[in-house]
Every structure is written in C-alpha cells, then in structure tokens.
C-alpha positions as CSV (number, residue, x, y, z in Angstrom):
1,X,-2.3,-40.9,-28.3
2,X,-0.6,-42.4,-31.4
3,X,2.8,-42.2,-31.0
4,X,3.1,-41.3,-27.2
5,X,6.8,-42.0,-26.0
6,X,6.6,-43.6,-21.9
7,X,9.5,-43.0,-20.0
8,X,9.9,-45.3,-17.2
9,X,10.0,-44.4,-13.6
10,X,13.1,-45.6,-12.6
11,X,16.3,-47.1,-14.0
12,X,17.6,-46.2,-17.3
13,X,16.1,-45.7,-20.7
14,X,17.0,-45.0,-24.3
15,X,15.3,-43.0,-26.9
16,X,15.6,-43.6,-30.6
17,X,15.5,-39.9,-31.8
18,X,16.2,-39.1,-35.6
19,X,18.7,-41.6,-35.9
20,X,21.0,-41.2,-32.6
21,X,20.3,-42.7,-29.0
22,X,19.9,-40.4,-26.1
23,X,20.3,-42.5,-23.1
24,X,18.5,-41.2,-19.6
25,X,19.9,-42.3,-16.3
26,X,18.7,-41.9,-12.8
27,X,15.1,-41.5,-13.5
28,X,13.9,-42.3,-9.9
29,X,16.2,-39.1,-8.7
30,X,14.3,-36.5,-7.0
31,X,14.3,-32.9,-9.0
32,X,11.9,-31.2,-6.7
33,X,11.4,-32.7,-3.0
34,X,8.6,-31.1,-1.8
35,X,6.3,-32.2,-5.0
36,X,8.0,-35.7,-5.3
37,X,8.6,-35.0,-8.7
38,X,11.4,-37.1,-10.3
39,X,14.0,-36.7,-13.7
40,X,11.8,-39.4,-14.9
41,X,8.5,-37.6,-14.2
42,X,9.9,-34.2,-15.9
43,X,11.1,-36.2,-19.1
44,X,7.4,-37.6,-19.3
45,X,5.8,-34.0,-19.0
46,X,8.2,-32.7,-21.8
47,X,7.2,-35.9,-24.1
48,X,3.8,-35.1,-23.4
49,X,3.9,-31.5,-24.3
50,X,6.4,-31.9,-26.8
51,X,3.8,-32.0,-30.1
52,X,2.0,-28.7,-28.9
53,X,5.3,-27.1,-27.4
54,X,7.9,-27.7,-29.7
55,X,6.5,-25.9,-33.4
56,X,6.6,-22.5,-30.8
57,X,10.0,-22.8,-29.5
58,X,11.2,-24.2,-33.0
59,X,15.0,-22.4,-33.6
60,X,14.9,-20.9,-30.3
61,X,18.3,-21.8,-28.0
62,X,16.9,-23.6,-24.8
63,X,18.5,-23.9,-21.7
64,X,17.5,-25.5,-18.2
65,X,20.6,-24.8,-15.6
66,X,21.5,-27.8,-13.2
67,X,22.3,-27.4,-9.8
68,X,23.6,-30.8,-9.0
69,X,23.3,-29.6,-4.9
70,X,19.5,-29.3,-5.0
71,X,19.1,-25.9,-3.1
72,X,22.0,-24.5,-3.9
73,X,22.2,-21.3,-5.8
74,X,24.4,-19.8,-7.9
75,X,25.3,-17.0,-5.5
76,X,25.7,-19.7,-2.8
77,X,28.2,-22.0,-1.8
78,X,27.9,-25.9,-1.1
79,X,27.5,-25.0,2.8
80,X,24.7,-22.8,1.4
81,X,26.6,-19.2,2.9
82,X,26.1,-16.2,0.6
83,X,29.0,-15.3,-1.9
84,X,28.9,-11.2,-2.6
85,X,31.4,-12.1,-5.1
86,X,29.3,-15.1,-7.3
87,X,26.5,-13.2,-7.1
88,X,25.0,-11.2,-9.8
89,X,25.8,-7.9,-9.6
90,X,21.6,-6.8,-9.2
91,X,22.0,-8.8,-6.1
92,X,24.9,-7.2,-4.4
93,X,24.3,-5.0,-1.7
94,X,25.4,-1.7,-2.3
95,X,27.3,0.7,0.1
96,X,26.4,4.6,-0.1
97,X,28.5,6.6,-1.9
C-alpha cells in the first residue's frame, strides 16, 4: 500500500503529520493483557484503517478515555472497591421510596 505509515513495536517514534511532530512513547506497553495487544499495535490498526475510516468520522469530536490503572473503572477506586458516589447515577443502587 502506497503510502502506508509502520509504527514500530517498541520504543519511541515520531510522525510527521501536516507540518507538526506527534511523538509516541511506550509502544511495547500492554493496552489489553489478555489479547497481548500493545499502544504500538493499536497505533498500527488506526494507520491502517485510517484512509477508509477517517472521510466517515471527518468533523466528528473523538474521544478514547484512558485509564492509566488498567482495570480500573471510573466508578472504582485504585484498590478496585466500588464508589456509589463516582459512579454514574444509572448505576447507583436505588433504595425504595
């Protein structure tokens, strides 16, 4: 494929995009354990995909959220116990009236 952008699988890496450099670190770092998929491996999927994705998502706001502690969740704390308080309020139990 003319043109294809290969993002390594480890270490860091700069891409030259429309004029400014975006700089990628950690590439080897595990995103999802269970697949052994890595930062690096998702960057290459989205390069890959980007020709066909990117004229349908074109002026839409994008947003992937980060969870820096793996299986934490929002509504969680870094010990992994339940917050009633951080969680949404759909996911709050709810006492009887």
């Amino acid at each position: 494929m003319p043109g294809r952008v290969t993002i390594p699988p480890a270490g860091t890496h700069t891409l030259h995009v429309a004029g400014r450099d975006v700089r990628q670190t950690n590439l080897d770092k595990l995103f999802w354990k269970e697949e052994q998929i890595t930062k690096g491996d998702l960057l290459q999927y989205y390069a890959d995909v980007a020709p066909v994705l990117l004229p349908h998502i074109r002026d839409r706001a994008m947003v992937m959220k980060r969870y820096p502690h793996a299986r934490q969740r929002p509504h969680q704390d870094r010990q992994g116990r339940r917050s009633v308080e951080a969680a949404p309020p759909e996911a709050r139990p709810r006492r009887p009236a």
